[in-house]
C-alpha positions, 0 to 999 in steps of 0.5 A, a space after each residue: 216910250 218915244 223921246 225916252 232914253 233906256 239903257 238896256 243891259 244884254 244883249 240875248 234873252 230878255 234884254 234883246 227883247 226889251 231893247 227891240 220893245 223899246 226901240 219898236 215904239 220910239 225909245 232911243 236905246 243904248 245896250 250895255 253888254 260885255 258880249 261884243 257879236 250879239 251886242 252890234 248886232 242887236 243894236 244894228 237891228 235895233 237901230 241902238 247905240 252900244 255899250 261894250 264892256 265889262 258891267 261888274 266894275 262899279 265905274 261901268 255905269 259912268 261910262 254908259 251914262 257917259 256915252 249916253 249924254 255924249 250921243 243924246 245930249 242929256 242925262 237918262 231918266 230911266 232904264 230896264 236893268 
């Protein structure tokens, strides 16, 4: 997974455990969530980015591909959602 860029929606359960995977073997991760405590603290042991918002509005995922070129400088190919 190293040089790959993975969004990863939740920050408990199957979500955690796929963002810390991820990250475990050199993704880049960014988490998407609408829970602000779990998400910082997931991406603080993660070593991820964080996305903290409400995912139900369809613009939502704009703004996460959006915070993902600003801080990678390139568009995500893929993703756990």
């Amino acid at each position: 997974m190293r040089g790959k860029i993975l969004i990863v929606t939740r920050s408990t359960g199957i979500g955690a455990a796929a963002a810390r995977l991820a990250a475990d073997r050199g993704a880049r991760v960014v988490i998407a969530t609408g829970d602000p405590e779990s998400g910082w603290e997931l991406a603080r042991q993660a070593g991820a980015e964080v996305w903290v918002g409400d995912l139900t509005p369809p613009d939502s995922a704009g703004s996460v591909l959006a915070q993902c070129v600003s801080k990678f400088g390139r568009k995500v190919t893929g993703g756990i959602w």
